[in-house]
C-alpha positions in Angstrom: 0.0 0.0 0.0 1.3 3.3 -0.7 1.5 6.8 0.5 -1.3 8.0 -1.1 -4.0 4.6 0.0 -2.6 4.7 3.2 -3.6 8.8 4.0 -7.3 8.0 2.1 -7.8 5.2 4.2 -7.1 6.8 7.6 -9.0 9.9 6.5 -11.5 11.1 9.0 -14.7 11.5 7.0 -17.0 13.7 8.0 -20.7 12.3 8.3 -22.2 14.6 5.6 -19.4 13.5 3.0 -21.7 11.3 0.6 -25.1 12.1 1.1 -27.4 9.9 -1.2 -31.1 10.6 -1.3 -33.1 8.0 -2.0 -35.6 9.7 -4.0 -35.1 10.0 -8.0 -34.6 13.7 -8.7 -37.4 15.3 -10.3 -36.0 15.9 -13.5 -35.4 11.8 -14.1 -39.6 11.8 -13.8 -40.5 14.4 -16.5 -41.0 14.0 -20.2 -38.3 14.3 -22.6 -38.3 17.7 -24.4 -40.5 17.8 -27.5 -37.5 19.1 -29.8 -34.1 17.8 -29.8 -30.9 19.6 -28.3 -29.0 20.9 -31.2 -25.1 20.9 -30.4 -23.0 22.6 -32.9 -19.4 20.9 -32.3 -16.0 22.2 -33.6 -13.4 19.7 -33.3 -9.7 20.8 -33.6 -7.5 18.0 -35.2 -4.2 17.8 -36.6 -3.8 17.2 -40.3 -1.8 13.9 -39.8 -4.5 12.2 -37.1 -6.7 9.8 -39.4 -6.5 7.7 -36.4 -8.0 9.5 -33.9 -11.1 11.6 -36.2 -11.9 7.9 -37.1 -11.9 6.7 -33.4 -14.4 9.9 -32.4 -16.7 8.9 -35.3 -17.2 5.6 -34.4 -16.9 6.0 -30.2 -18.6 9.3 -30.2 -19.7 11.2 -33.0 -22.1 8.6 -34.0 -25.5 6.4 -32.9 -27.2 9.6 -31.4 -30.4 9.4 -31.3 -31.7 12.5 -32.8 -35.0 12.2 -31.7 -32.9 13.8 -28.3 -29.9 15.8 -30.0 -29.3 17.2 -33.4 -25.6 16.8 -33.9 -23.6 18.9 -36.7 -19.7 18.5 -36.1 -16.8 19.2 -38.0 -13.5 18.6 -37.3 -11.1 21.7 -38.0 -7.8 21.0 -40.0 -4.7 23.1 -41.1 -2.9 22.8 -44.2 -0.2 20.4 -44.6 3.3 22.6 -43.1 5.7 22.2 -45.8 5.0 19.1 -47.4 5.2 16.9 -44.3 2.4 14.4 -45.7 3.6 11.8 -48.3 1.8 11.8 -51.3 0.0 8.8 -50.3 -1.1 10.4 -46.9 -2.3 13.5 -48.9 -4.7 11.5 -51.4 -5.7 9.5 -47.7 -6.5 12.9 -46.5 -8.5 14.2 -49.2 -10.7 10.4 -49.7 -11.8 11.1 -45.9 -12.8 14.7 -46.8 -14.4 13.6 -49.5 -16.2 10.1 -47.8 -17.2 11.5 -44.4 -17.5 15.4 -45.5 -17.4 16.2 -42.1 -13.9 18.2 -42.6 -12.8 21.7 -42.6 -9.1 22.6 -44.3 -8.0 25.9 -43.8 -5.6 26.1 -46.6 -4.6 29.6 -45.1 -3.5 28.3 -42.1 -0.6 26.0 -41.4 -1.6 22.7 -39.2 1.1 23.6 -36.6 0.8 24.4 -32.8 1.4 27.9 -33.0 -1.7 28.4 -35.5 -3.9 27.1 -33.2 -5.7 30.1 -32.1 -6.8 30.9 -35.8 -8.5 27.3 -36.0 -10.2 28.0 -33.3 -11.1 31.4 -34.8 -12.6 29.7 -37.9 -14.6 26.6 -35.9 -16.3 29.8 -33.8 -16.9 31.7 -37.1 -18.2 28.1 -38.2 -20.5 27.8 -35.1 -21.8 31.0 -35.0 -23.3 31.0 -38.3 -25.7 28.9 -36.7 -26.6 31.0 -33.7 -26.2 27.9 -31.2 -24.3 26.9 -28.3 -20.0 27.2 -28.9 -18.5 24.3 -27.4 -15.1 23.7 -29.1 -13.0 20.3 -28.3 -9.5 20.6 -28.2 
């Protein structure tokens, strides 16, 4: 047992700590809404990460029930700095703009860290055409 388990398990709890009720909150009880929750959701990715946009698409991005939430995403991508894809990574990159169309390349704006701020100012210019809730995943 270490440090850390031995402190936790000689801590001195106090009596109102965890304080379950045993009554479902009212909330749980009422009807669903009548029109679904529309999320407008900018996702910042690198230009090299097929991996991971394919990973949020199948874990996260999809098998929402819209009767509950509309979902509109796109992930935002910089241009390739100085040639760092291989031709065969580029035509990769342009088959899954052009099979999931869920993609944004800023050709003006060079997929490294230091750009990052101007991604994020095109995904907000993105959401906001849509007067909705801004949430931005980084």
């Amino acid at each position: 047992m270490d440090a850390d388990e031995t402190e936790l398990e000689n801590y001195d709890w106090p009596s109102d700590a965890f304080n379950f009720t045993t009554e479902k909150p009212a909330y749980l009880a009422s009807p669903p809404p009548s029109s679904p929750v529309v999320i407008r959701l900018a996702i910042m990715s690198r230009v090299d990460e097929f991996e991971r946009r394919h990973a949020l698409r199948e874990a996260m991005l999809r098998g929402i029930p819209e009767a509950y939430v509309k979902l509109t995403y796109k992930f935002f991508v910089g241009r390739d700095p100085g040639g760092v894809l291989s031709l065969p990574m580029t035509r990769k990159l342009q088959k899954e703009v052009e099979e999931f169309g869920d993609m944004k390349i800023l050709d003006n704006v060079p997929d490294i860290p230091e750009r990052i701020s101007e991604k994020r100012f095109w995904a907000v210019k993105w959401v906001r055409t849509f007067f909705c809730l801004i949430v931005i995943v980084h």
